[in-house]
N, C-alpha and C positions, 0 to 999 in steps of 0.2 A: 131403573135405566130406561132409558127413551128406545123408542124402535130401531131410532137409526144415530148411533153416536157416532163421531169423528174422533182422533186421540192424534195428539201428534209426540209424544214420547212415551218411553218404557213406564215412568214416574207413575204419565197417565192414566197406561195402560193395568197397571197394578192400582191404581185409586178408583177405576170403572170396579176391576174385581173386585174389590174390597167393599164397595156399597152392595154390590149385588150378594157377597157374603153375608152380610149384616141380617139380611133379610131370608136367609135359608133355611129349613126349618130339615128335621128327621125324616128320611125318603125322596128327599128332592131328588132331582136325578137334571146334570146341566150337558146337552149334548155338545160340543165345539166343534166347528167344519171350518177350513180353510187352509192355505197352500202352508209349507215351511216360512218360518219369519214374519207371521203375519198378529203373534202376540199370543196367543190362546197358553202357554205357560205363563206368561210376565202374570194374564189375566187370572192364572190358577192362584200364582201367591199373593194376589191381591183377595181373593178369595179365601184363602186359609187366612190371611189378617182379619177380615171381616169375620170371622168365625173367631177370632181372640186366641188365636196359635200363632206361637213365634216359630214353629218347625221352618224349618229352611225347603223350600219345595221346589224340586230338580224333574227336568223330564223323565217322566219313566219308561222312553222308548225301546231300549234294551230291556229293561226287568218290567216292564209289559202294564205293572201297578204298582204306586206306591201309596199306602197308608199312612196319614197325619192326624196321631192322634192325640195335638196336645192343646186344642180346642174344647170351647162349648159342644161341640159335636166334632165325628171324628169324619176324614173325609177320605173317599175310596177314589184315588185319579188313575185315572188308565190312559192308553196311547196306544192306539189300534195301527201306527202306523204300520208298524211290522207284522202285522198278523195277516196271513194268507186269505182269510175264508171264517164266516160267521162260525162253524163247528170248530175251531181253532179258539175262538174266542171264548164257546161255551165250555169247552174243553178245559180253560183255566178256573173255572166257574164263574164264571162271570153271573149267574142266576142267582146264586149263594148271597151276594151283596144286596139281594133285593129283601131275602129272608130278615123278618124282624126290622129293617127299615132303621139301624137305629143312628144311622149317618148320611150325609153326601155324596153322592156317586157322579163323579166328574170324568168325562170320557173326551179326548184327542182324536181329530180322525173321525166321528160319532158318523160320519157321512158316510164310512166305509159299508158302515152295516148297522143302515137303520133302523133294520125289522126287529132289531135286539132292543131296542129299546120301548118301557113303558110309556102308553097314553101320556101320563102327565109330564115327561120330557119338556123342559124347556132349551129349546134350540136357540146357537147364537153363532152366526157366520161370518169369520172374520175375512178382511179382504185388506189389501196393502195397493195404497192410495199413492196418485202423481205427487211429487213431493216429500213422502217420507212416510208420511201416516197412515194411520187404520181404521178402517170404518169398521164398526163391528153392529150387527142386524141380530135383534131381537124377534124370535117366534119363527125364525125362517129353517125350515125341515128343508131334508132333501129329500 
């Protein structure tokens, strides 16, 4: 993925995830920031394809994480939007997922609570563009 890509449909938005899948390895860990509507799910199941899982992949803003394990590697998506407060998140074990490394850790919201996340974090900030589309930014932390 380039620093700074443009997408102007969902298709898009799911074919950005899906390269950036391809290339994911055990431990990776993908933070996502940006407002509601702005793609970071379309961009999850583009990602579990790029991982070679046809699992169907829905937000997990009510059940907080969902696991997709029918991949080369299995992937741990979370959605911080409803979570109160960092000890809320740790709470659900959110540190557990780190142990042994032996999947994906994709996180909604990552902005909420940054300090929970490891060094090697790759950050991707989605924003919704005049017109329709999405800009989505590589490396950019909050």
């Amino acid at each position: 993925m380039e620093d700074d890509e443009v997408v102007r449909t969902e298709g898009e938005m799911i074919e950005l995830g899906r390269r950036a899948g391809e290339g994911l390895a055990a431990g990776d860990v993908l933070a996502l920031a940006g407002p509601l509507g702005a793609g970071k799910t379309h961009f999850v199941k583009g990602l579990v394809l790029g991982l070679d899982s046809a699992d169907s992949v829905t937000s997990p803003t009510f059940t907080i994480v969902h696991e997709y394990r029918g991949g080369r590697l299995p992937v741990f998506h979370f959605d911080f939007y409803r979570m109160e407060s960092a000890e809320e998140v740790l709470a659900i074990g959110w540190d557990e997922y780190f142990d042994g490394q032996e999947g994906v850790v994709v996180a909604e919201w990552a902005d909420k609570y940054p300090q929970l996340f490891p060094e090697h974090t790759r950050w991707r900030q989605f924003e919704i563009i005049d017109g329709g589309g999405r800009r989505v930014r590589e490396g950019v932390s909050s």
